[in-house]
C-alpha positions in Angstrom: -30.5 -9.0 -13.8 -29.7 -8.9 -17.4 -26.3 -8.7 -19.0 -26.5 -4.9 -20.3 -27.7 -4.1 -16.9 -24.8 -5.8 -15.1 -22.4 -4.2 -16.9 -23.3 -0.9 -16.2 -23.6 -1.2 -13.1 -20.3 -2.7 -12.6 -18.7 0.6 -14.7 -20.3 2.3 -12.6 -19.2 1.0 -9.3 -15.6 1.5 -11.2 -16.3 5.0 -11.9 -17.0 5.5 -7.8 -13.8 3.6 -6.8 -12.2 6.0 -8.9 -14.0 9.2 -7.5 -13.0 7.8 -4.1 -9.4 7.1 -4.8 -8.1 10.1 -7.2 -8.5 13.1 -5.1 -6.0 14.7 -3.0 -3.4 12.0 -3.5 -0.3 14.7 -2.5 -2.1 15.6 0.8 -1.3 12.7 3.1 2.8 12.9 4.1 4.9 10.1 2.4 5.3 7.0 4.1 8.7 5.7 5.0 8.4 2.6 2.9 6.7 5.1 0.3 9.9 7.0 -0.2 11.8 4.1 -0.2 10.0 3.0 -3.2 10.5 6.1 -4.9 13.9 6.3 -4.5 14.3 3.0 -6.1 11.9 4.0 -8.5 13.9 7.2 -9.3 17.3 5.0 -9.7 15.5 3.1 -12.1 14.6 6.7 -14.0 18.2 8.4 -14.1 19.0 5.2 -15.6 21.5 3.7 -12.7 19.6 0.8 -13.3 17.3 -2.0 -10.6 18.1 -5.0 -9.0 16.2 -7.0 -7.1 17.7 -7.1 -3.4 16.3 -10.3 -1.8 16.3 -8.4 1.9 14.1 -5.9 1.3 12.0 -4.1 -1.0 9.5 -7.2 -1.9 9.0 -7.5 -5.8 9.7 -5.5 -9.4 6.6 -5.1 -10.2 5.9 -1.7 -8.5 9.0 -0.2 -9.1 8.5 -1.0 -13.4 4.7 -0.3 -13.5 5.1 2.7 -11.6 7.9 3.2 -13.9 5.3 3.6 -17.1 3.4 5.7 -15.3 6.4 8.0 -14.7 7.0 7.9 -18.3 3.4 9.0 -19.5 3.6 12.1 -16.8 7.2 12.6 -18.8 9.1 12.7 -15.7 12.8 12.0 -16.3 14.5 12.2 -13.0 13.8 11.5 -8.9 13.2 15.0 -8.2 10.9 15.3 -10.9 8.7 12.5 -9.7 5.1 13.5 -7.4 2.9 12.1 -5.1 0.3 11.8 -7.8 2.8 10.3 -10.6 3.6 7.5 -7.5 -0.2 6.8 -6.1 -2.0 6.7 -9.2 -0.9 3.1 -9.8 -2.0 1.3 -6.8 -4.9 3.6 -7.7 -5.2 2.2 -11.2 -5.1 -1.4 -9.7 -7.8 -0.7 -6.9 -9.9 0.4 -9.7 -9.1 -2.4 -12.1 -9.8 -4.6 -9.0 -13.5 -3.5 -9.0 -13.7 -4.5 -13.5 -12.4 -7.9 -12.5 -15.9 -8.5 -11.2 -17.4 -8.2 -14.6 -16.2 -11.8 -16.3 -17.0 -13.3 -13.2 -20.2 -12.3 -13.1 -22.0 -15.7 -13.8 -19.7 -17.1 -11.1 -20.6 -15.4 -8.1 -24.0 -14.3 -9.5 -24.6 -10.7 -11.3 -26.4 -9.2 -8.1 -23.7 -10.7 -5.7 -20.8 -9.3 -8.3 -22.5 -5.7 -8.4 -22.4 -5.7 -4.5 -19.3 -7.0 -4.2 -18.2 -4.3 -6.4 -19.9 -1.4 -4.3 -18.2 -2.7 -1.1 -14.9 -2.8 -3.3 -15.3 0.6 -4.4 -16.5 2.3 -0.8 -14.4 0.3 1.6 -12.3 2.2 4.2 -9.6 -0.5 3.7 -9.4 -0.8 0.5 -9.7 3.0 -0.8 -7.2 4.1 2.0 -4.1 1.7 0.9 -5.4 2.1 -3.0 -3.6 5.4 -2.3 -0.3 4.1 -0.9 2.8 3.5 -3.1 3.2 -0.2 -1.8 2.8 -3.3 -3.2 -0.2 -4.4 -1.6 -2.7 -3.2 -4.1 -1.0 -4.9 -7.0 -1.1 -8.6 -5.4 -4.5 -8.6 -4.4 -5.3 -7.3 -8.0 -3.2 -9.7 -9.9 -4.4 -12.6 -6.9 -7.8 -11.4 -8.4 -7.0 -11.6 -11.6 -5.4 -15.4 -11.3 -8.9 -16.7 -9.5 -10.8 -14.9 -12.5 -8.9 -16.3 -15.2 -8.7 -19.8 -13.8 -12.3 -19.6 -13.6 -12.9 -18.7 -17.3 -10.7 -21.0 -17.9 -12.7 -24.1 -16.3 -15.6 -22.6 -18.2 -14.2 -22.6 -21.5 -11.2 -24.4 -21.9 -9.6 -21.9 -23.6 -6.0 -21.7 -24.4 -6.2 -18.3 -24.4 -7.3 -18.1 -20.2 -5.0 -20.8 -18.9 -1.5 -18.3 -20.7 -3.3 -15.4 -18.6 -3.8 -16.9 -15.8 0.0 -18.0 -15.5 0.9 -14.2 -16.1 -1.4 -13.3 -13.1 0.4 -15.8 -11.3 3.8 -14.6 -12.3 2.6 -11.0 -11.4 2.1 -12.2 -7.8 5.3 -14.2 -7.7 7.0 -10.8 -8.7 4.9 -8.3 -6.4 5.6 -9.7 -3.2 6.5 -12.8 -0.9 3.4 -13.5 0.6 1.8 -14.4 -2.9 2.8 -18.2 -1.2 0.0 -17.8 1.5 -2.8 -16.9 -1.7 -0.7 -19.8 -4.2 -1.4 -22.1 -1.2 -4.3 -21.2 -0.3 -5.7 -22.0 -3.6 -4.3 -25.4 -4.1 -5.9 -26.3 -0.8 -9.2 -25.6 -1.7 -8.6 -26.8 -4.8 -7.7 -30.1 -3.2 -10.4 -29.7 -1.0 -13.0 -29.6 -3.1 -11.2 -32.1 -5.7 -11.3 -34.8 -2.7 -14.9 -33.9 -2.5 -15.9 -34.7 -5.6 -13.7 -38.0 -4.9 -16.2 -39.3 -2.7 -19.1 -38.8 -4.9 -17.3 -40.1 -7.6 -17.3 -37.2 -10.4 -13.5 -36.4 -9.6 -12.3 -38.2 -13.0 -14.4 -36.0 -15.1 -13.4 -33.3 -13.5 -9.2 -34.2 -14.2 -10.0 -35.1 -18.2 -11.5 -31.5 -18.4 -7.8 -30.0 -17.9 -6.0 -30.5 -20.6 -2.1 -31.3 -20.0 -1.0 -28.4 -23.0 -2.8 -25.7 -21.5 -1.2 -26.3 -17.6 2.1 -26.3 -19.3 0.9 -23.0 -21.0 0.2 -21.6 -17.7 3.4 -22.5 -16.1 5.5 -21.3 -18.8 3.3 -18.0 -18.9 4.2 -17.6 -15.0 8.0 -18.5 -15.7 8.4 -16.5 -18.0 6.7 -12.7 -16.6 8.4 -13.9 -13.4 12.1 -14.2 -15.0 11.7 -11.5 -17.1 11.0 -9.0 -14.0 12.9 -10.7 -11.3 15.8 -10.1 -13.6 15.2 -6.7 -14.8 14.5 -7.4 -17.9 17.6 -10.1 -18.5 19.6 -7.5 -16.9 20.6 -9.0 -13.9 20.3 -12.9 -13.9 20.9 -13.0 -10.2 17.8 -11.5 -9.8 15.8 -15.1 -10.4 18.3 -16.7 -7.7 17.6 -13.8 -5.4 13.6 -14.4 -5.7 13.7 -17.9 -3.8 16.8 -17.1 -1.4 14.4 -14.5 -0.5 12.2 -16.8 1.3 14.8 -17.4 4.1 14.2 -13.5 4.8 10.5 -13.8 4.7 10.2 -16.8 7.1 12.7 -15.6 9.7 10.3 -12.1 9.3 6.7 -13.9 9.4 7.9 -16.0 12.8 9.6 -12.9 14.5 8.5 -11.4 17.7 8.7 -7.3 18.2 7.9 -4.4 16.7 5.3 -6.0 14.3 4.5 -8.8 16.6 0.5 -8.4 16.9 -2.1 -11.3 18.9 -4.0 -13.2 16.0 -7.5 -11.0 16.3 -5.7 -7.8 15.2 -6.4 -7.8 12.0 -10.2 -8.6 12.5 -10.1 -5.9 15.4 -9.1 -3.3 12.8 -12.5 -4.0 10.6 -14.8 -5.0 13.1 -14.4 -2.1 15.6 -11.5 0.6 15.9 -11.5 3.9 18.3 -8.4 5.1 19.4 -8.2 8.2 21.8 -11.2 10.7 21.0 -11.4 9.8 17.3 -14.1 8.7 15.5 -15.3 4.6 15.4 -13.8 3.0 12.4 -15.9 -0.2 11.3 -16.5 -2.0 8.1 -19.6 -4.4 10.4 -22.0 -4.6 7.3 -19.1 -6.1 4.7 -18.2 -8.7 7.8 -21.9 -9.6 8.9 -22.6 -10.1 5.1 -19.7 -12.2 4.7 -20.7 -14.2 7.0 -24.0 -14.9 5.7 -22.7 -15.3 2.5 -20.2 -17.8 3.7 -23.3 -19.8 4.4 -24.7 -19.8 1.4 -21.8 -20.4 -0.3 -20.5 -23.7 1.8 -24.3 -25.1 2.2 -24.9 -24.7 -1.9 -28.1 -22.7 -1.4 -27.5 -19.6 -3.1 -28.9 -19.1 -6.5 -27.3 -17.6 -9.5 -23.9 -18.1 -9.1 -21.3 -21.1 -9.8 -21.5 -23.5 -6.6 -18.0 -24.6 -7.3 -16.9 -21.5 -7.6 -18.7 -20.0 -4.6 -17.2 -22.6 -2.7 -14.0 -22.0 -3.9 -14.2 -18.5 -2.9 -15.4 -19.7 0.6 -12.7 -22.6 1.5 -9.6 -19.9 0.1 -10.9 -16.6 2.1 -10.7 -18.9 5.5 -7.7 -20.6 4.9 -6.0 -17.0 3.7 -7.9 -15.4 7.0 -6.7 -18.5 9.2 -3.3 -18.0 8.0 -2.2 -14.4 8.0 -4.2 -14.2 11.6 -1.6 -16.9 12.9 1.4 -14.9 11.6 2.9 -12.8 14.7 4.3 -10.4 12.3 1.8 -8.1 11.5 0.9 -5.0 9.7 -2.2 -3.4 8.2 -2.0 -3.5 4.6 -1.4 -6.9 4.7 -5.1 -7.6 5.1 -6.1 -6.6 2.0 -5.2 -10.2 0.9 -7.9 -12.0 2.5 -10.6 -9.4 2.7 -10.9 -9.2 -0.7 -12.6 -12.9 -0.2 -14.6 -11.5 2.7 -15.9 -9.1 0.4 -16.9 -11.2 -2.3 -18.5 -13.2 0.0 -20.2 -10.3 1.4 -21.5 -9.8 -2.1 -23.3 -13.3 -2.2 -24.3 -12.7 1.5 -26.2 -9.2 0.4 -27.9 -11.1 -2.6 -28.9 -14.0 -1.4 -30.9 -12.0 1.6 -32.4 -10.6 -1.4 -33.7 -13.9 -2.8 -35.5 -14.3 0.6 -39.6 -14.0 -0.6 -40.6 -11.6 2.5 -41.2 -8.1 0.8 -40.5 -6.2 4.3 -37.5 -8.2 4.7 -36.2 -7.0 1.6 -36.9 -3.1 2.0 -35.8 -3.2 5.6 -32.5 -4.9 4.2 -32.1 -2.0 1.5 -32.5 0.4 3.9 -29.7 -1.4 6.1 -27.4 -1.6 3.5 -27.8 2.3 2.9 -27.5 3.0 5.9 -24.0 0.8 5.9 -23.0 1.5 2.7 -23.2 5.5 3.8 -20.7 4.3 6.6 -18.5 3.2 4.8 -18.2 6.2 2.2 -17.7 8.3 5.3 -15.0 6.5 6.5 -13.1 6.2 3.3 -14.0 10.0 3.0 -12.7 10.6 7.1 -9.6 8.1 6.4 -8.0 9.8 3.1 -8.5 13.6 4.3 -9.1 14.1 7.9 -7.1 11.2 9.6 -4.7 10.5 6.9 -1.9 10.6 8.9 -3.4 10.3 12.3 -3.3 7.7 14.5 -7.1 7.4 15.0 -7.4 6.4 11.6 -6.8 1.9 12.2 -4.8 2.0 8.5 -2.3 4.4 9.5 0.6 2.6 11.2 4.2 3.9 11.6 3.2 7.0 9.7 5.1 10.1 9.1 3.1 12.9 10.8 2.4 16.5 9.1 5.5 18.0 10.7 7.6 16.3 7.6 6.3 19.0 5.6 7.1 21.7 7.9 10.9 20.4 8.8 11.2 20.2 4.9 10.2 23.4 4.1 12.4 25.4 6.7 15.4 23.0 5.7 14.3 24.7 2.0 14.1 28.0 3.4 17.6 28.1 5.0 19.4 26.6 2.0 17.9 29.2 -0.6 19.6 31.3 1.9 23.1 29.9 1.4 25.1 30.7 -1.4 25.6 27.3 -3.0 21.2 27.0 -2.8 20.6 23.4 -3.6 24.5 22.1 -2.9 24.4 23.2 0.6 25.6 20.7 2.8 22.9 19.4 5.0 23.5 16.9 7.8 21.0 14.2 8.5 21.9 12.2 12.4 19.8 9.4 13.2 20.6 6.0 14.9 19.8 3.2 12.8 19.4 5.2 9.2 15.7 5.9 10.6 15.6 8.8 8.6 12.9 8.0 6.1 10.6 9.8 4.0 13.5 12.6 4.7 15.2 11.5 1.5 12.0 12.3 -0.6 11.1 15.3 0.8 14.6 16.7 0.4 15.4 14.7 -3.2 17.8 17.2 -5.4 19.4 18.3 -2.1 23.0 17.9 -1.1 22.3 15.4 2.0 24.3 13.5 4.1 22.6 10.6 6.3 24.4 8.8 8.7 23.8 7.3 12.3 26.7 8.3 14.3 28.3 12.0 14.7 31.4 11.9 13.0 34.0 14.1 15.2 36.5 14.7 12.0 34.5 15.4 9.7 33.3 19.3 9.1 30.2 20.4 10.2 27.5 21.3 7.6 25.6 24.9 8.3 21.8 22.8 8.2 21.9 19.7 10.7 18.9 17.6 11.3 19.3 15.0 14.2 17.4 13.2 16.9 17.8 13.6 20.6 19.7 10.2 21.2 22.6 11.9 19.5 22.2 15.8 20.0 25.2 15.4 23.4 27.4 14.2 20.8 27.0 16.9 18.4 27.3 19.9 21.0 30.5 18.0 22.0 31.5 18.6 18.3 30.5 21.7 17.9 31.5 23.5 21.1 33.7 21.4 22.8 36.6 19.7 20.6 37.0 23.0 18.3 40.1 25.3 19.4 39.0 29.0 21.0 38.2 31.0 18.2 36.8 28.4 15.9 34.0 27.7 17.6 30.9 28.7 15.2 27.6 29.1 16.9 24.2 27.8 16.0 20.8 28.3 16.5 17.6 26.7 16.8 16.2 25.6 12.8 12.8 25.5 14.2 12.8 28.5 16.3 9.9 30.9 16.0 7.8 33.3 17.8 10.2 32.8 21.0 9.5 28.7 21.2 11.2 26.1 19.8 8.3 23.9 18.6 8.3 19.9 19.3 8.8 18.2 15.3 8.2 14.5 15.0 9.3 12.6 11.8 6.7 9.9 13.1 5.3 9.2 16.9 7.5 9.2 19.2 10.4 10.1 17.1 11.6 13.4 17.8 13.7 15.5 15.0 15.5 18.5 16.2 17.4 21.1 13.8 20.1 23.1 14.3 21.5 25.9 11.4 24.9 27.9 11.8 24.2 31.7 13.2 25.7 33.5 9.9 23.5 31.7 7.6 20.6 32.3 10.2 21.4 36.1 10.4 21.7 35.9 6.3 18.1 34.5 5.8 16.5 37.1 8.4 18.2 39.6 6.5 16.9 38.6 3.5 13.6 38.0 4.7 13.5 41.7 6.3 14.5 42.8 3.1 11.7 40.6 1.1 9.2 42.5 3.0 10.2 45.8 2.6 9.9 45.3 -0.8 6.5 43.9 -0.3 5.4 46.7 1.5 7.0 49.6 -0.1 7.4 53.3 0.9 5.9 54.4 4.1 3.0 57.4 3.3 
């Protein structure tokens, strides 16, 4: 394949991941963690400033990337922020993640790097959490980006490759905690393969090829993009403290057992085969069969076109990054997209290299298998991001807010524009443990209070959202400790049509409304009246 051809064919794989990624990114509800980005994100906009919090949250990078994209779409506050201003950045990055094939070309071999890239673009997996406003996205990309650079940099020896590849690595240091598994992961097959070339004796050429200026280059490149966003921009020096007592959180988290505990085939489960309930069957089988095959030719040097250092590079890390994050107990989804970016390079060399068999009906019956799974896959993306965005029969949805966020929103709107004070009128949020997220993004420029207990002394608001565990409490409050004749009634938030419909903030987690009578009789007045208008005199 020749170079102009290669890189066309690359742009053009980018110009797919795009197509797949860009559409409808305000239809699928906001994640909890989503929101809780954004409203970090929307501190950092009003200008009350960020700060690295060492519990939670993971790395800057999000919230100060996302924070350029905010500015470009000239939004100046939280409420002015969207679902598109937050998702078009892990969207930029999935993207970006398909270019990073094209310097790496001669590496992994032009027709492996142009599959690799089609599987990057297409994949369920990775087109599904390209839309989400985590940090997932932006490790694997800059995890990329570090593998690519150090790469070029083997090649050439340029000064110029080793400084970038120490800013990829201080981009991962600064996305999230688990850039240790990928850092380790790559100095062990590093040392692998450096112990192999021990024992046939061309390790010493291999050490007077790096030159000592240009590893001190890198480091300091790292240091410094890490520093400079662990402490917001020299803002908050305990920021670069924070980012290593933060590890104490991580391991206690990565060894617990509960909520996220999950056996060590889970993740694989979720590619390999995935029907829950009536839904459709979720599987990305042709990226993993290929993979596997190109694991083979990879590790047994047969392949041809590609860098056999580099190919078994790319082998040894994807199995020791699979090996690891299988082993962790705490699990959840997103977290995959770490190793199976490997898997689908690898499936890249796997799909050309059954090309470079010499049987002619091989060959077209191959093509017309990897249609047939490359079709698959596109539906899937296609079935993930609009019909199942939010469902549970989709394997990448997990703890997901479900549709009726949008409709508890919208009557919580509804009764407020009622009220005379509109956006200042007091709202009650009760849920045990704070689990009230995405609520604070959906009602962002609201007056909200959020708390976890029902507070007897404190006044009752006229809009009250709260979950059963603590609705006995509240009708204590309101209709038992107020004295006769102060008693003020309220009525269902959700009623309608004579039913009181069941609203979930996520599975299993129930949110019930309740909104004083004389703002309820207010809003139907004003709704009668609305529609009188509409309708106009009687003929």
């Amino acid at each position: 394949m020749s170079r102009p051809i290669f890189i066309v064919l690359i742009l053009l794989a980018a110009v797919v991941a795009a197509a797949f990624r860009l559409p409808g990114l305000e239809q699928r509800p906001m994640h909890g963690d989503e929101a809780v980005n954004a409203y970090k994100l929307g501190e950092t906009i009003e200008g009350r400033g960020y700060e690295y919090d060492p519990r939670e949250y993971h790395g800057p990078t999000l919230n100060y990337l996302a924070l350029i994209a905010a500015r470009l779409g000239g939004v100046g506050s939280y409420v002015g922020l969207s679902e598109f201003i937050l998702r078009v950045v892990p969207v930029f990055f999935g993207t970006l993640l398909v270019l990073l094939l094209l310097p790496i070309g001669d590496g992994l071999g032009r027709m492996a790097a142009v599959f690799a890239a089609l599987f990057t673009a297409v994949s369920p997996a990775m087109v599904f959490y390209s839309r989400y406003f985590i940090h997932e996205m932006l490790l694997v990309c800059f995890t990329a980006g570090a593998i690519v650079c150090g790469y070029r940099y083997l090649k050439s020896l340029g000064a110029l490759w080793a400084s970038l590849a120490g800013v990829c690595l201080g981009l991962m240091h600064a996305t999230k905690e688990t850039f240790v598994i990928a850092l380790g992961s790559m100095g062990a097959a590093l040392l692998v393969m450096l112990c192999a070339r021990w024992r046939a004796g061309q390790w010493v050429g291999d050490l007077k090829r790096v030159r000592p200026a240009h590893g001190a280059m890198m480091l300091l490149a790292a240091a410094a993009v890490s520093l400079t966003f662990f402490s917001s921009f020299f803002s908050n020096a305990k920021g670069i403290t924070d980012s290593v007592l933060t590890y104490s959180t991580y391991l206690d988290r990565a060894g617990q057992t509960g909520l996220h505990e999950h056996p060590w085939h889970y993740y694989l489960g979720l590619l390999a085969f995935y029907q829950f309930a009536d839904g459709p069957v979720f599987s990305e089988w042709i990226i993993l069969v290929l993979a596997l095959i190109g694991l083979g030719f990879s590790v047994s040097g047969s392949f041809k076109g590609g860098n056999a250092l580099l190919l078994r590079f790319v082998a040894l890390y994807t199995v020791l990054m699979t090996v690891i994050y299988s082993l962790i107990p705490y699990k959840t989804p997103w977290c995959l997209l770490s190793f199976y970016h490997g898997i689908i390079l690898l499936a890249g060399v796997g799909a050309a290299g059954l090309f470079q068999l010499k049987s002619e009906f091989f060959r077209f019956a191959l093509g017309g298998l990897l249609l047939v799974g490359t079709w698959h896959l596109a539906w899937q993306s296609s079935a993930a991001k609009y019909l199942y965005n939010a469902d549970s029969r989709n394997p990448y949805v997990y703890a997901h807010t479900g549709p009726d966020i949008v409709r508890v929103a919208n009557r919580v709107k509804e009764m407020a524009q009622a009220h005379e004070e509109g956006l200042a009128t007091p709202i009650q949020i009760y849920c045990p443990g704070n689990d009230y997220w995405p609520l604070p993004w959906y009602l962002r420029g609201y007056r909200v209070e959020y708390t976890n207990t029902v507070a007897e002394a404190s006044p009752s608001a006229p809009i009250i959202l709260i979950q059963p565990p603590l609705e006995s409490a509240l009708m204590r409050k309101l209709y038992e400790l107020p004295p006769p004749g102060q008693k003020e009634l309220y009525m269902h938030l959700f009623y309608d049509d004579g039913q009181v419909p069941y609203m979930e903030l996520r599975p299993q987690v129930e949110m019930r409304g309740f909104v004083a009578k004389s703002l309820w009789d207010r809003h139907e007045r004003a709704r009668a009246e609305a529609e009188s208008t509409i309708q106009g005199p009687q003929q």
